[in-house]
C-alpha positions as CSV (number, residue, x, y, z in Angstrom):
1,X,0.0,0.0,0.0
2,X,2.8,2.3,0.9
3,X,4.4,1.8,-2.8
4,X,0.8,1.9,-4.9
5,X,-0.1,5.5,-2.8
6,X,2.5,7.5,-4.3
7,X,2.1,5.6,-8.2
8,X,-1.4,6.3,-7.6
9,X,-1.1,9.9,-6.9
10,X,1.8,10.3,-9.5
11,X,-1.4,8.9,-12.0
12,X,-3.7,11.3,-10.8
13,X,-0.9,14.1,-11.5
14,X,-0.7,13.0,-14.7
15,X,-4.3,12.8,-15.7
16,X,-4.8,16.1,-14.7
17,X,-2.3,17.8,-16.8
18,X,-1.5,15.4,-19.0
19,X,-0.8,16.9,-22.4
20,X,-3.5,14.4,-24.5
21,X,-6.3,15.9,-23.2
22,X,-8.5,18.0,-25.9
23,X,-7.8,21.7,-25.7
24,X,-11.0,23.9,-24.4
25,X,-9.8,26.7,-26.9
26,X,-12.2,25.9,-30.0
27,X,-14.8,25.3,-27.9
28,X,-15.2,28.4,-26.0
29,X,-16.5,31.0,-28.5
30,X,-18.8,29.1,-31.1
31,X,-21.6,31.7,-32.5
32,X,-23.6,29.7,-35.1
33,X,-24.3,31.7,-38.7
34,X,-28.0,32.2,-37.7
35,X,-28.4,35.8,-38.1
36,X,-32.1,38.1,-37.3
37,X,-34.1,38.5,-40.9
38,X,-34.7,42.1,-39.7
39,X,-31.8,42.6,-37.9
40,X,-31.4,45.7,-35.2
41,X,-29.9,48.7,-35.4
42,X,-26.8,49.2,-33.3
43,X,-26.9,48.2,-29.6
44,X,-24.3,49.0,-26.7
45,X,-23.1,45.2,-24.9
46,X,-23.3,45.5,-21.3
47,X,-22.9,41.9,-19.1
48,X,-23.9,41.4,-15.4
49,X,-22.9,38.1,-14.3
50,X,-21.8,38.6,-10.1
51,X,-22.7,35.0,-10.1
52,X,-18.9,33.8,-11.8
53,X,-16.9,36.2,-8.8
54,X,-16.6,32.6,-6.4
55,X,-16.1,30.3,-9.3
56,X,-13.9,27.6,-10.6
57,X,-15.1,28.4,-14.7
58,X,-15.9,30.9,-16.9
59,X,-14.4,34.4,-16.2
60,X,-16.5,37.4,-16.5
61,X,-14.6,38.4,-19.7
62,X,-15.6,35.4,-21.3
63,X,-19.2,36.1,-20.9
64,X,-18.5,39.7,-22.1
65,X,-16.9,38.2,-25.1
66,X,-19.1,35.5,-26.4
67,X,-21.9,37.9,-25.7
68,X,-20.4,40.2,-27.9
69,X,-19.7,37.7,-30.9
70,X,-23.6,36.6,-30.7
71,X,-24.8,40.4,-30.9
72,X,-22.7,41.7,-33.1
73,X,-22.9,38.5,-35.9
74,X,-26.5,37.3,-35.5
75,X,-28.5,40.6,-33.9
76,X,-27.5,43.7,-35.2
77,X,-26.8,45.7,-38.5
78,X,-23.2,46.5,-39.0
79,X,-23.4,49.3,-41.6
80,X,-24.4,51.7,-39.4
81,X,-22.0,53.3,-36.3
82,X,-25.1,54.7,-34.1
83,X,-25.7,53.1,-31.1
84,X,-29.4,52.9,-30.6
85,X,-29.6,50.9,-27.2
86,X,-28.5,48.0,-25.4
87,X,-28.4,44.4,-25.2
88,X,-27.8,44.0,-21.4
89,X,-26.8,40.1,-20.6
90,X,-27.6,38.9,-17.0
91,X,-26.6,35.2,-16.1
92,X,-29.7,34.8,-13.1
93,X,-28.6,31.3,-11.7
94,X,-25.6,29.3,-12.5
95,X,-24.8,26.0,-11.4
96,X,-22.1,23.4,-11.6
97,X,-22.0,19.6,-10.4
98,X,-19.3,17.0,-10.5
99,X,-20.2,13.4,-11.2
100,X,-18.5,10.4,-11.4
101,X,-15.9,10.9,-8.5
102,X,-17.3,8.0,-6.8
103,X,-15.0,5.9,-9.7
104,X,-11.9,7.6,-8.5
105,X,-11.5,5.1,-5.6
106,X,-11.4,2.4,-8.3
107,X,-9.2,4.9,-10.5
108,X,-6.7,4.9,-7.6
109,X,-6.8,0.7,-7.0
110,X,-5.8,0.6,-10.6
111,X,-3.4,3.0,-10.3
112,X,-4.9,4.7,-12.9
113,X,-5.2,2.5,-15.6
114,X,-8.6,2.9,-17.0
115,X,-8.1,6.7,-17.2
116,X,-4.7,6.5,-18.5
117,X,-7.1,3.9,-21.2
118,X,-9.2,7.4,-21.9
119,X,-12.4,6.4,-19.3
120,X,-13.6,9.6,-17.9
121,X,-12.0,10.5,-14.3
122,X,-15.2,12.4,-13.4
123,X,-17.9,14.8,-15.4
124,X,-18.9,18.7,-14.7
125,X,-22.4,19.5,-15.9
126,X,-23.1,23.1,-15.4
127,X,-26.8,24.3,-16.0
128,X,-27.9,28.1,-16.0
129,X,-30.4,30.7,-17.1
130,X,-29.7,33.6,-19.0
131,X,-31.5,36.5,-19.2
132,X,-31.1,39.3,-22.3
133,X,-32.7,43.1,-21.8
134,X,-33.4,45.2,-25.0
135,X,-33.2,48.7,-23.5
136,X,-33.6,51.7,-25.8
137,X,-31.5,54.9,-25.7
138,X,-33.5,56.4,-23.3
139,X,-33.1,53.6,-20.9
140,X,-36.5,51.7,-21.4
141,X,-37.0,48.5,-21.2
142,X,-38.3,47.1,-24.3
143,X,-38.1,43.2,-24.6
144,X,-36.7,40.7,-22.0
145,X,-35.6,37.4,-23.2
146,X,-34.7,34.1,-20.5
147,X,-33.0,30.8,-22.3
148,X,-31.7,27.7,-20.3
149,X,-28.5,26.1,-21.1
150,X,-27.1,22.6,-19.9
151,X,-23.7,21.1,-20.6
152,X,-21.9,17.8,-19.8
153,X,-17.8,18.0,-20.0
154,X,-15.6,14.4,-19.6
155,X,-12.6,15.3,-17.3
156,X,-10.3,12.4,-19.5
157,X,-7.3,12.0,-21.5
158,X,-7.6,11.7,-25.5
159,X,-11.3,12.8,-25.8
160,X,-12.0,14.9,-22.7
161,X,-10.4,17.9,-21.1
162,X,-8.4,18.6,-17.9
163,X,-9.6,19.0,-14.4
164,X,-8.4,22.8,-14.5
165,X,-9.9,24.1,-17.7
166,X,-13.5,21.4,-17.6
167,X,-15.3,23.9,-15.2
168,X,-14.9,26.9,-17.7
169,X,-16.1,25.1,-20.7
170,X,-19.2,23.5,-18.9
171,X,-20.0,27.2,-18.2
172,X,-19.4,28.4,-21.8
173,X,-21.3,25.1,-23.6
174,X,-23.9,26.3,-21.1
175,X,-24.3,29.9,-21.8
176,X,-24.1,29.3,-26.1
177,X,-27.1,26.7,-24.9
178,X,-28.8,29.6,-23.8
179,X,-28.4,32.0,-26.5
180,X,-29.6,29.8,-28.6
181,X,-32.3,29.6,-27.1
182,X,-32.9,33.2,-26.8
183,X,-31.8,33.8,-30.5
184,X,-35.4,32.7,-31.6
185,X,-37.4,35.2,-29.5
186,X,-35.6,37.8,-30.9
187,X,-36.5,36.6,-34.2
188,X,-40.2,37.1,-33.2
189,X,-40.1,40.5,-31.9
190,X,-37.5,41.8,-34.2
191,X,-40.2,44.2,-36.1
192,X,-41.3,45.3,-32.5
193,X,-37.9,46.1,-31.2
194,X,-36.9,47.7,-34.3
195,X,-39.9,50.0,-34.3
196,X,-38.9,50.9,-30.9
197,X,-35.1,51.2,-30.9
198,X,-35.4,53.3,-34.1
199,X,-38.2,55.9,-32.2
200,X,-36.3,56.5,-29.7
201,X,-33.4,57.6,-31.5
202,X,-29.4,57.0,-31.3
203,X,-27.2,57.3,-27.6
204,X,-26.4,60.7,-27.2
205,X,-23.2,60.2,-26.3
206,X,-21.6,57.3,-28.1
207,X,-20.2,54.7,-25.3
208,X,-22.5,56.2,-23.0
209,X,-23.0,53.9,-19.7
210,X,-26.5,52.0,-19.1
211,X,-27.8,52.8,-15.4
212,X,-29.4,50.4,-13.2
């Protein structure tokens, strides 16, 4: 037992940083090409997600980022530089689980062996609701839009990802869930939110910030 401890943790080492696991990197920021009909004139991207600050995945500035990409390739018109609103992204609940850590004691007995064969150490499965605000550039609310997004990651060599970097693609398989979710509500109302953007005229002052 003394000799299969250490082997066992040298195994769990390598699992966890081994170099065959998949990279998280083209995973993190996929917008599919399903762009609005009647797309909307220019917004302002504003993202309030408090609910990352104590947590092992995505960063804020990933949100910020992939929120961008979605409004920016699928919502609005690019030919025009006025700003006549906001999209205002809110994550309202978040929530990550680990399964499958129950194998590890089995993992360990092995010394590792069916991980090192590519079987799964353990799973994160992250599930969240998003929340998008239309808000025109007087500040009024004009559309709200909620969309639920699940995701499963493997934590495994070959075909899975490290235990470091899992937690932050759960989050971000999670959140393109829920844009795509949102995506077609905004397809409904599109008419509507362009009639109302438009009336109430461009940001004053480009960049301006959106108050609470």
């Amino acid at each position: 037992m003394a000799r299969t401890l250490p082997v066992s943790i040298l195994g769990l080492f390598l699992l966890l940083t081994f170099p065959a696991c998949k990279s998280i990197e083209p995973h993190l920021f996929k917008v599919p090409a399903a762009g609005l009909r009647s797309r909307l004139p220019g917004l302002q991207v504003t993202v309030e997600a408090p609910l990352l600050a104590d947590r092992d995945g995505a960063l804020p500035e990933d949100v910020q980022k992939q929120f961008q990409m979605e409004i920016i390739r699928n919502v609005t018109l690019q030919t025009d530089t006025s700003l006549y609103g906001y999209a205002r992204l809110t994550l309202k609940d978040a929530q990550t689980s680990r399964t499958g850590r129950g194998f590890q004691a089995l993992q360990l007995m092995t010394l590792m062996t069916p991980s090192i064969l590519g079987v799964p150490l353990e799973y994160y499965h992250t599930s969240l609701r998003a929340e998008v605000e239309i808000i025109d550039s007087q500040g009024q609310l004009v559309g709200v839009y909620s969309g639920l997004g699940e995701s499963t990651v493997p934590v495994a060599m070959y075909y899975g990802y490290s235990q470091q970097k899992a937690p932050r693609l759960a989050d971000m398989l999670a959140l393109q869930m829920a844009l795509d979710n949102i995506r077609p509500l905004l397809v409904a109302d599109a008419p509507y939110l362009n009639e109302r953007l438009v009336a109430g005229g461009p940001i004053a002052e480009l960049g301006a910030e959106l108050g609470n």
